[in-house]
C-alpha positions as CSV (number, residue, x, y, z in Angstrom):
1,X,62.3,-173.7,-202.8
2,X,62.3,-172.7,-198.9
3,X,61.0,-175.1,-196.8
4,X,60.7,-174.8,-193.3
5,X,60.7,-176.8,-189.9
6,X,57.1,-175.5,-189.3
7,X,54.7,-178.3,-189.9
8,X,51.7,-176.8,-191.0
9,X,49.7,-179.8,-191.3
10,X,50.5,-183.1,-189.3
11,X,48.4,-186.0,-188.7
12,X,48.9,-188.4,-185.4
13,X,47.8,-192.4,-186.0
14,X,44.6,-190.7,-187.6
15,X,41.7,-193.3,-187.6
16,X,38.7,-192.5,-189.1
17,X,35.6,-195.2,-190.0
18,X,32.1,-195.3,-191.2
19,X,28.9,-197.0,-191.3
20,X,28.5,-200.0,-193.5
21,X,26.1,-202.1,-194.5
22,X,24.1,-203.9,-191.3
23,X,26.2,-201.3,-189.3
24,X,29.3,-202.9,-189.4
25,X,32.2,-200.3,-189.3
26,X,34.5,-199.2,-192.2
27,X,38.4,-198.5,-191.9
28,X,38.6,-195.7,-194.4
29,X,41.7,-194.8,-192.2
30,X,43.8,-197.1,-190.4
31,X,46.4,-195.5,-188.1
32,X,47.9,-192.9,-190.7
33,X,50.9,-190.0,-189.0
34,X,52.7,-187.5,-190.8
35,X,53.3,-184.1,-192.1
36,X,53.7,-181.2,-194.3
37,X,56.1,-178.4,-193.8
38,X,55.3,-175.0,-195.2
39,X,57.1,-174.6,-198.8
40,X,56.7,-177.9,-199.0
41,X,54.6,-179.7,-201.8
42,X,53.9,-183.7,-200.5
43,X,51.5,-185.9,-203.1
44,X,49.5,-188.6,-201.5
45,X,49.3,-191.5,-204.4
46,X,47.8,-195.4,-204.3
47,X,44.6,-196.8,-205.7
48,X,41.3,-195.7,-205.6
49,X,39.4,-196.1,-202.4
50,X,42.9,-196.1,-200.6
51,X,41.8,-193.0,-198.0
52,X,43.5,-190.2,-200.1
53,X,40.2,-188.1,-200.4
54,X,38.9,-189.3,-197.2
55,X,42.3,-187.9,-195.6
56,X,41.9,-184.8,-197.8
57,X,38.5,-184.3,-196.0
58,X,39.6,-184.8,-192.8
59,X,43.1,-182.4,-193.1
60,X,40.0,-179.4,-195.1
61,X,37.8,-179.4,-191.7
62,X,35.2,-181.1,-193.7
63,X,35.6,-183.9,-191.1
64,X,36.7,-185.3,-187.8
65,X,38.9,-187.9,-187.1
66,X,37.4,-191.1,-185.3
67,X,40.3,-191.5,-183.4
68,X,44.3,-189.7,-183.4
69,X,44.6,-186.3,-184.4
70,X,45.0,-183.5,-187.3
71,X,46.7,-181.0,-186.1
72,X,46.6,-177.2,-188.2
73,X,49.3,-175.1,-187.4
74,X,49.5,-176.3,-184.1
75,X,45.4,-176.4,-183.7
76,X,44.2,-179.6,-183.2
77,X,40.8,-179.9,-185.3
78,X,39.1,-181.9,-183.2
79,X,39.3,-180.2,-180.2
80,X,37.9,-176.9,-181.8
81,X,34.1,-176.1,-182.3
82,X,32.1,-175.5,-185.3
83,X,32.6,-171.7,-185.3
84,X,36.1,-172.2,-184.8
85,X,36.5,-174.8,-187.3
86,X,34.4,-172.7,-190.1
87,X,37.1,-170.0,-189.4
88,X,40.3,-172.3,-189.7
89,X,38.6,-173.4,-193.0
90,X,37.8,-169.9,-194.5
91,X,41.2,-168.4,-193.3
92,X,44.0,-171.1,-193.6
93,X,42.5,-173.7,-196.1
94,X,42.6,-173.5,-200.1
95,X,40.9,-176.3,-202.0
96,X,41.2,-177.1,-206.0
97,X,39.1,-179.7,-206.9
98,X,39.8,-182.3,-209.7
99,X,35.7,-181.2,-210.8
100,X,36.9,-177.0,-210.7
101,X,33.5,-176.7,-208.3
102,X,32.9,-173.4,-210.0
103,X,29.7,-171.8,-209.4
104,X,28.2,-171.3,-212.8
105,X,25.9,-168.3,-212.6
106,X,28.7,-166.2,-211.4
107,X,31.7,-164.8,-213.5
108,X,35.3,-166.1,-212.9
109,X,36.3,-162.7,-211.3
110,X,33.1,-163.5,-208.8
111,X,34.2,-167.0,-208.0
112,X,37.3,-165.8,-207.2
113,X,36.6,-163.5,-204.9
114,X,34.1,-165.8,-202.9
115,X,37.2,-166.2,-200.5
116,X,37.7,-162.5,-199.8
117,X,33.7,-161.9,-200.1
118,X,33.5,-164.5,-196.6
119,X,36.0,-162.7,-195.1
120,X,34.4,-159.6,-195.6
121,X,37.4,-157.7,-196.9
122,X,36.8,-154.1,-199.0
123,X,35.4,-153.9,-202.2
124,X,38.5,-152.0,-203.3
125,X,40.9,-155.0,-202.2
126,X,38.4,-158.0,-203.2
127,X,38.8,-155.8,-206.7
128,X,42.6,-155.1,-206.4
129,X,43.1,-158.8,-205.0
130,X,41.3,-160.3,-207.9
131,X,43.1,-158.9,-210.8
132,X,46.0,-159.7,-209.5
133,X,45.1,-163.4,-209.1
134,X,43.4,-163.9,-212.7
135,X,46.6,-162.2,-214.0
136,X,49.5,-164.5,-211.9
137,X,47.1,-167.7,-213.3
138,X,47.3,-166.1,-216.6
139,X,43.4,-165.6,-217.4
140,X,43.1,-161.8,-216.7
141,X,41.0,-161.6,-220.1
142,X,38.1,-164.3,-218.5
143,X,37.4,-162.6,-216.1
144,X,34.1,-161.5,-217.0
145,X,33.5,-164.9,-218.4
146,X,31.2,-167.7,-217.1
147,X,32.4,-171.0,-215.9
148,X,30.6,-172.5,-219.6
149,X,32.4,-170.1,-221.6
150,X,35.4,-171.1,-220.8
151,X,37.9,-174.5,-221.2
152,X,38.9,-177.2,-219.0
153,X,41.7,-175.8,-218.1
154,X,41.1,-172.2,-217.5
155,X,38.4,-173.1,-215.5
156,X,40.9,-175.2,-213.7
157,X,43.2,-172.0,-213.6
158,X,40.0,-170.3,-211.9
159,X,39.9,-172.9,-209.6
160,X,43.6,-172.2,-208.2
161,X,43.2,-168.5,-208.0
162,X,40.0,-169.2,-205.8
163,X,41.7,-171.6,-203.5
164,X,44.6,-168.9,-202.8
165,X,43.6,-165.6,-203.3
166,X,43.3,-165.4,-199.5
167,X,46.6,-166.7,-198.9
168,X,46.1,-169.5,-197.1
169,X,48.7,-171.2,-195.2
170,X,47.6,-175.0,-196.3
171,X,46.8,-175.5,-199.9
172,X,44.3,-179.2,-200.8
173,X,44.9,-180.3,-204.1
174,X,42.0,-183.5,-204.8
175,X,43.2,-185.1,-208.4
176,X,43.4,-181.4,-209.8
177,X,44.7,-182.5,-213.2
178,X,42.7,-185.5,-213.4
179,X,40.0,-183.6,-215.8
180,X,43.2,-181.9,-217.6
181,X,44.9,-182.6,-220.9
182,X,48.8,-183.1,-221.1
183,X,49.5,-179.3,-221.5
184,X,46.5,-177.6,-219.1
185,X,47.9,-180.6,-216.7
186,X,51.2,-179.2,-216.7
187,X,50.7,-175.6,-216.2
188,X,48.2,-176.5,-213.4
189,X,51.1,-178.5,-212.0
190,X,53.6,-175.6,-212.5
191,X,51.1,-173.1,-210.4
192,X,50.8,-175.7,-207.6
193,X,55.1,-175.9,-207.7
194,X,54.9,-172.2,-207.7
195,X,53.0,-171.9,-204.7
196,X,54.8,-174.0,-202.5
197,X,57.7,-172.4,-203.7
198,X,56.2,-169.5,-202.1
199,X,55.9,-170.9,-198.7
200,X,52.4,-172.1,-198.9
201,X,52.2,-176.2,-197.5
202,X,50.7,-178.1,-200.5
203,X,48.9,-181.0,-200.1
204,X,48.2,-183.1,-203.2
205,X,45.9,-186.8,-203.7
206,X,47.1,-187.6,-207.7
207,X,46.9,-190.6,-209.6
208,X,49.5,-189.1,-212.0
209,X,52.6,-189.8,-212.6
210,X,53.7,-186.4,-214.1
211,X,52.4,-184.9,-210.4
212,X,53.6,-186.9,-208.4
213,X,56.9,-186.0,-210.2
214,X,57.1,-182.2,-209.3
215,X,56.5,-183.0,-205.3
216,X,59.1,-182.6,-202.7
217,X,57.8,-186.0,-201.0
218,X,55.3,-188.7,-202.4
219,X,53.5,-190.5,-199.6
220,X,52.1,-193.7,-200.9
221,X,48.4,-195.2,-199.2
222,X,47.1,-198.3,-199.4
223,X,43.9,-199.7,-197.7
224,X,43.7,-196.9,-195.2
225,X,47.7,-196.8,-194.6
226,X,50.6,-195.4,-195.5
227,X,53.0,-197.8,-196.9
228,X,56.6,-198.0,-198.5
229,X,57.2,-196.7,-201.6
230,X,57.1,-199.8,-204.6
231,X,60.4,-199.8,-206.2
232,X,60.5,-199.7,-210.1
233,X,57.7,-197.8,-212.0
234,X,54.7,-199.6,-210.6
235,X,51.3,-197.9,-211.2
236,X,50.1,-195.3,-209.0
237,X,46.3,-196.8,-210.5
């Protein structure tokens, strides 16, 4: 594992609130600052409804921060416009989703390419690119499968290749082995360690244990903060 002084991701006393019932305001976020270092692979753990996805959301582009700031290689998010955003998203984001999100009526090889089809790269590389992405998550022979043909955890496999075949620099990682049995789980887990091993920043919201585990740096939440780490094995549930 390399990683490097280059923060691809940090967040600055990131607020971010909502509309609640008779308009009173939510604190999804409440002051949260830190970052993630290219090679580096950081899980974000504590209870449900803590801000983990909501913080996911916001680091993805999906979102803007209420208040403080998300900064993307040095971009700050909020100061870019929707154009610009769309492109920091397609370029430099990867997303696996604890669901897989895979679009059912096209084959795995087509889902994986979508990255590389927005981009509007060559047939012959969205082709080349492909093949070599099915084969590294070891499902080269599903390739002309559909999402329904296939298990749990190859389509989970799917799901990786799709959220880095275009080599982004910041890699999301929303409960990805939360729909997973122990063994798909773990070689999910070992792809996401191999990655960041490569110099891609991971970023990774996980309820489990066994994640958590494999991460350079676990950075616990808690009602919209970050907090200290619990000592013994308390729960991350």
């Amino acid at each position: 594992m390399t990683v490097t002084n280059v923060a691809a991701v940090r967040a600055r006393d990131v607020r971010k609130s909502y509309d609640g019932a008779w308009n009173e305001p939510v604190l999804a976020l409440d002051g949260v600052s830190f970052e993630v270092r290219a090679g580096e692979l950081v899980a974000l753990v504590g209870p449900s409804g803590c801000g983990k996805s909501t913080l996911l959301n916001l680091v993805g582009c999906i979102d803007r921060p209420t208040s403080g700031a998300i900064e993307l290689q040095g971009r700050v998010t909020s100061m870019l416009d929707d154009d610009a955003l769309t492109a920091l998203r397609r370029d430099s984001i990867g997303t696996v989703f604890q669901f897989f999100n895979l679009l059912p009526a096209m084959t795995v090889a087509e889902n994986v390419a979508l990255p590389l089809v927005l981009q509007r790269r060559k047939r012959a590389e969205i082709t080349e690119r492909v093949s070599a992405a099915l084969a590294a998550v070891g499902i080269s022979e599903k390739a002309s499968a559909y999402p329904a043909q296939i298990s749990g955890g190859q389509m989970q496999r799917a799901a990786v290749a799709r959220a880095t075949i275009h080599r982004p620099a910041i890699v999301l990682a929303d409960e990805p082995t939360g729909n997973l049995d122990s063994q798909n789980g773990a070689a999910v887990l070992h792809l996401l360690r191999a990655l960041a091993d490569g110099g891609q920043a991971i970023l990774m919201a996980t309820h489990a244990t066994e994640a958590a585990a494999i991460c350079d740096r676990v950075i616990h939440m808690q009602d919209g903060r970050l907090v200290p780490a619990v000592a013994g094995p308390a729960p991350l549930v």
